[in-house]
C-alpha positions in Angstrom: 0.0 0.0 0.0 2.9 2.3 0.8 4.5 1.4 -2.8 1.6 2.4 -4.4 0.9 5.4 -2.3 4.5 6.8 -3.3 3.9 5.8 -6.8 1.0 8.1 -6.7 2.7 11.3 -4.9 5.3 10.6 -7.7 3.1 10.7 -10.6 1.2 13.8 -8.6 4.6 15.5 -8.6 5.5 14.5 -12.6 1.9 16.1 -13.6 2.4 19.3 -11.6 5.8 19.7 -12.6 4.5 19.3 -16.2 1.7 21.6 -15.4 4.0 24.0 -14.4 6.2 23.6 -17.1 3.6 24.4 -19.1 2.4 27.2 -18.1 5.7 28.4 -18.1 6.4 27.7 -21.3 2.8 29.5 -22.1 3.6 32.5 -20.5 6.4 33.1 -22.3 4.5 32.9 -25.5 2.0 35.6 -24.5 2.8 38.8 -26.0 1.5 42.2 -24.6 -1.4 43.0 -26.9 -1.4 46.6 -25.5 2.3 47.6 -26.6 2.3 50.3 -28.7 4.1 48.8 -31.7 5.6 52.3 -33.9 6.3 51.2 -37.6 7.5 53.2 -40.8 7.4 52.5 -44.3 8.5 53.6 -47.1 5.8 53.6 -49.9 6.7 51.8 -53.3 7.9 48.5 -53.2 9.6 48.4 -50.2 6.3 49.1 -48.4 4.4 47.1 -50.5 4.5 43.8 -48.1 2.9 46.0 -44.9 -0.1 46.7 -46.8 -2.2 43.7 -45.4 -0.7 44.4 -41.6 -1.8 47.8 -42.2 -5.7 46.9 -42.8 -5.7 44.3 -40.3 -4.8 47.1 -38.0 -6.7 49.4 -39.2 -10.1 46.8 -38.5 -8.7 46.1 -35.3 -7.8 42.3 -36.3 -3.9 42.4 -35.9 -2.8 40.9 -32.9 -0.6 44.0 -31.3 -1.2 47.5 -31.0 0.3 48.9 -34.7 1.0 52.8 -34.6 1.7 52.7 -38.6 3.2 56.0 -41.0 4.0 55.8 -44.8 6.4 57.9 -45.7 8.5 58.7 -49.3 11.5 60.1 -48.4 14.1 57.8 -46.7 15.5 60.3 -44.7 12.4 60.8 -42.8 12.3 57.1 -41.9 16.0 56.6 -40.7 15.9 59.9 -38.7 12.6 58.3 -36.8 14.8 55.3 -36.2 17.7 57.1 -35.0 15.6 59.9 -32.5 13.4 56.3 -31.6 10.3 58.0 -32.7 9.9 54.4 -34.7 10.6 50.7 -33.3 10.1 49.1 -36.5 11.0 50.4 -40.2 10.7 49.5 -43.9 13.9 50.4 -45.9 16.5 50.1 -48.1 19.0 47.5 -47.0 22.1 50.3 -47.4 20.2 52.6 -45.6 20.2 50.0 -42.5 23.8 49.6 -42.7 24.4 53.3 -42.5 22.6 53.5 -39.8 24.1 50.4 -37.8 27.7 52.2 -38.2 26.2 55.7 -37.4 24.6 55.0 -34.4 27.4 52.3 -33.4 24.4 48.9 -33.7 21.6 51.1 -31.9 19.4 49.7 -35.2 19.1 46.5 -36.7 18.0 44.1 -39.7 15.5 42.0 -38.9 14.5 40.7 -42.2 14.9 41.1 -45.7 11.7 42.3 -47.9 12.4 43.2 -51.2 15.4 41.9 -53.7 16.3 43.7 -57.0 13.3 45.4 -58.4 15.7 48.3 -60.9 14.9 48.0 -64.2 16.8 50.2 -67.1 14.3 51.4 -69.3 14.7 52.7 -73.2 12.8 55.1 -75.1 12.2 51.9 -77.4 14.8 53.7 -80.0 17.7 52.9 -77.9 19.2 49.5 -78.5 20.7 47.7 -75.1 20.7 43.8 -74.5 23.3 43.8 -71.8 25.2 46.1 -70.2 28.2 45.8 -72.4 26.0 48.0 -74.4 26.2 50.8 -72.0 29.5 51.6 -72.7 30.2 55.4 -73.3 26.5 56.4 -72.5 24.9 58.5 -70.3 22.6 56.8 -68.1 19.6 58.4 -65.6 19.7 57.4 -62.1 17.9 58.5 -59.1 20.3 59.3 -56.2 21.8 56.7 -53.6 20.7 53.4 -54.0 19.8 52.9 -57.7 23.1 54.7 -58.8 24.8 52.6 -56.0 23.8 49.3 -57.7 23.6 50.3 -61.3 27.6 51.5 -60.9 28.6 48.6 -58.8 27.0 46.7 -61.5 28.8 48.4 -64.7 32.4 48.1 -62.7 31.9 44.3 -62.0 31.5 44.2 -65.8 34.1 46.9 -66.4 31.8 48.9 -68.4 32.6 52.4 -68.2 29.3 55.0 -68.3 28.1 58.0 -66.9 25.4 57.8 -64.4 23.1 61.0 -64.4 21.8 61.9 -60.9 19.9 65.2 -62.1 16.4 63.6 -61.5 17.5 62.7 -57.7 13.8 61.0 -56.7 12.2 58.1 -58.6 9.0 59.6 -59.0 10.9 62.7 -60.5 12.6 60.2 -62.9 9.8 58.3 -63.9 7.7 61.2 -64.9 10.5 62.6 -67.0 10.9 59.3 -68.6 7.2 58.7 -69.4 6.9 62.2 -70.7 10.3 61.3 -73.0 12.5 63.7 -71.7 15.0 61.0 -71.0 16.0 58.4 -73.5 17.7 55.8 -71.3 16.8 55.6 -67.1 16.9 53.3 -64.4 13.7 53.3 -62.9 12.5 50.9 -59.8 9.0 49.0 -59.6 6.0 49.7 -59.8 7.2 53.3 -61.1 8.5 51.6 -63.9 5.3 49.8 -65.1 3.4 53.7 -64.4 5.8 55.1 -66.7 5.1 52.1 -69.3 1.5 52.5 -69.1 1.7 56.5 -69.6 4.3 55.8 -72.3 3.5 52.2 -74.1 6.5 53.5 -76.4 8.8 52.5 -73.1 11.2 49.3 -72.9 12.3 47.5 -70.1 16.0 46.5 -71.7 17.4 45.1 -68.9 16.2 43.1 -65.8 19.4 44.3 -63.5 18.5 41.8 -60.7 19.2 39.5 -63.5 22.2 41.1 -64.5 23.4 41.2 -60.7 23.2 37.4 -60.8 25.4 37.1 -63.8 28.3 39.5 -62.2 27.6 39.4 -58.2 27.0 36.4 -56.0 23.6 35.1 -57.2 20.5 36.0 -55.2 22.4 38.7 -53.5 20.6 41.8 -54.6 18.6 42.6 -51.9 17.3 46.4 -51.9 14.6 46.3 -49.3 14.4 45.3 -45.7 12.5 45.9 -41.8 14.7 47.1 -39.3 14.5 47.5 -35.6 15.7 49.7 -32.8 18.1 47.0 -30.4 16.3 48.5 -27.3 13.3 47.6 -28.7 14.1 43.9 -29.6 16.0 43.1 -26.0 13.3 44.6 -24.4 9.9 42.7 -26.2 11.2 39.7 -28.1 8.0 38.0 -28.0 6.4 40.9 -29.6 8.9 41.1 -32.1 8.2 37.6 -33.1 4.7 38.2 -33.1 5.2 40.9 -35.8 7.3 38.7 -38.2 4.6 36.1 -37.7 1.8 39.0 -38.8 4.1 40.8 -41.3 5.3 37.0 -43.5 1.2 36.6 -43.6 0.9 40.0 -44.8 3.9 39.3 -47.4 2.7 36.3 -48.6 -1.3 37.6 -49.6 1.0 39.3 -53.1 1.6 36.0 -54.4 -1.7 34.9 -52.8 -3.7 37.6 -54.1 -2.1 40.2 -56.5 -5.7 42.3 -56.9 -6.9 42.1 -53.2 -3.3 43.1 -52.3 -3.2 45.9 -54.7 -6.3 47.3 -53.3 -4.9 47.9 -49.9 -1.9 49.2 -51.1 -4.1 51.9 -52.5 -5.4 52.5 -49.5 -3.0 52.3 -47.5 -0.8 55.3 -48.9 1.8 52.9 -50.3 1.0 53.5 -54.1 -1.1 55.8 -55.6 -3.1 53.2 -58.2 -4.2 50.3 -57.6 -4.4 48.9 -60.9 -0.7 49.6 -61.4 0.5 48.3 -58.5 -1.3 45.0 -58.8 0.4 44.6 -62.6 3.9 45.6 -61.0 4.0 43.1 -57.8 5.0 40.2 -59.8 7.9 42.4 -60.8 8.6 44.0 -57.4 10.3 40.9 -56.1 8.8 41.0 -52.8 10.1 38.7 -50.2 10.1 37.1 -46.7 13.5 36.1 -45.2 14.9 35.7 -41.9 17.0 34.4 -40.0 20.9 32.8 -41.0 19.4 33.0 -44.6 18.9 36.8 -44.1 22.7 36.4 -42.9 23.8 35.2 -46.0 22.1 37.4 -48.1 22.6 40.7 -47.2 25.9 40.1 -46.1 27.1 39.5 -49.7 25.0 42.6 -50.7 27.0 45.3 -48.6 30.8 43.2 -49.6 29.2 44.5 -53.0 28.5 47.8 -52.4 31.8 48.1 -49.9 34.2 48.0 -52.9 32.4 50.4 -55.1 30.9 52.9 -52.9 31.5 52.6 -49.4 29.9 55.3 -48.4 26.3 53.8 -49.5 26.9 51.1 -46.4 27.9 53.4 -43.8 31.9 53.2 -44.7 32.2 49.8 -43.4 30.6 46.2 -42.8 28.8 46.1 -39.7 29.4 43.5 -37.3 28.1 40.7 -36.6 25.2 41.6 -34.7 23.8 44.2 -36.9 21.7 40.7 -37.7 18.6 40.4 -35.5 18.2 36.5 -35.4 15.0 35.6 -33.2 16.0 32.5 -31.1 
């Protein structure tokens, strides 16, 4: 009778340490729905994957407490990082490099969002297959991370051009190209398929994420990405990985649903039409990666960049943990 008595207390003890354990392991699952969650975006494609977060948000369906702005100038968006004005931000992958080095790891990558979405577009007059072809031309750029690319590009492929920055914003750009005031451009997604549909006379010569891959380490161009503020991260992890859950659903409904996605990037700020954007998304290169993958990836990216234009990364590789890995 005593056997069987401490056999029971024993199995007691086993359940309640399980129970326990459980619990535990429960409550550190449970996020604070309350915690003002500050996120920036740029519009374009770069924004383009928050656009379903953004209308579960707006009906009150996503899980944490989103405090969402769209913005179009990058400057805007890294100076809300840097002051902390913004926890999480959508933007170009250089940009979050720069900052890493600037404000010596206070911000980092969390995950990567967009790949190559530059295009070089021709008047349809102007002959280009590859880039050999660029040799000796002037070429339209808009400033920072388009000329960045498109020189790092022509200097893997020792192809000497020159790369005019007098159109310095893509919109700018892509309005002067679709009016034919430019003959040869490098225009990003979904500006470029606007400018097309204003212009059908337009070509899209040269896929450069395509040409990157021929050059650079293959899948390395990686132009967009969300970044975080460290405090932020060490202090709400489980929040953190709440949002990625939330944000990779919100990616994926662009492959899921081109139309429905389109529609609330219209109304979320994040393109103007949303007829356009839904026949630029499958051009946009929209993605979802984390993690050591993320690692990989980007890292490649900004040894790229490092030996053509330094400055565009911040002046140097950041260290190791400029990655924000979730455990």
């Amino acid at each position: 009778m005593k056997k069987l008595t401490r056999i029971l207390s024993l199995f007691t003890l086993l359940s309640l340490s399980l129970t326990l354990c459980c619990c535990a392991a429960f409550a550190e699952d449970r996020f604070d729905a309350a915690l003002p969650v500050r996120v920036y975006t740029l519009n374009g494609a770069t924004g383009f994957g928050m656009a379903g977060l953004i209308a579960d948000a707006q009906a009150g369906e996503a899980a944490l407490n989103y405090e969402f702005t769209v913005e179009s100038d990058p400057s805007v968006v890294t100076a809300a990082l840097v002051s902390g004005d913004c926890d999480l931000a959508a933007l170009p992958t250089n940009a979050a490099s720069v900052l890493y080095n600037k404000t010596e790891g206070a911000v980092q990558v969390l995950a990567l969002n967009t790949r190559g979405v530059l295009y070089l577009v021709t008047d349809g007059k102007t002959k280009v297959e590859s880039l050999s072809d660029l040799e000796g031309l002037t070429v339209f750029a808009p400033a920072q991370n388009p000329s960045f690319i498109l020189q790092a590009l022509c200097d893997a492929a020792e192809v000497k051009l020159t790369i005019d920055n007098s159109f310095a914003q893509p919109a700018e750009l892509g309005a002067a190209v679709a009016a034919g005031e430019v003959t040869l451009a490098v225009l990003p997604e979904p500006l470029l398929t606007a400018a097309r549909i204003q212009n059908p006379s337009l070509v899209a010569a040269l896929d450069l994420t395509a040409a990157w891959d021929e050059v650079m380490e293959p899948g390395s161009l990686v132009q967009g990405c969300v970044a975080v503020r460290r405090a932020f991260a060490e202090a709400h992890p489980v929040e953190l990985a709440k949002f990625l859950e939330e944000y990779g659903a919100s990616v994926a409904l662009l492959t899921e649903d081109a139309e429905a996605a389109a529609e609330k990037i219209e109304a979320a700020g994040l393109f103007a039409k949303a007829a356009v954007a839904a026949k630029a998304i499958p051009n946009c290169n929209v993605c979802f990666v984390t993690g050591e993958e993320m690692r990989q990836e980007l890292s490649a990216f900004l040894v790229a960049m490092l030996e053509t234009a330094p400055q565009s990364i911040g002046g140097k590789l950041p260290e190791d943990d400029f990655y924000c890995i979730l455990k």
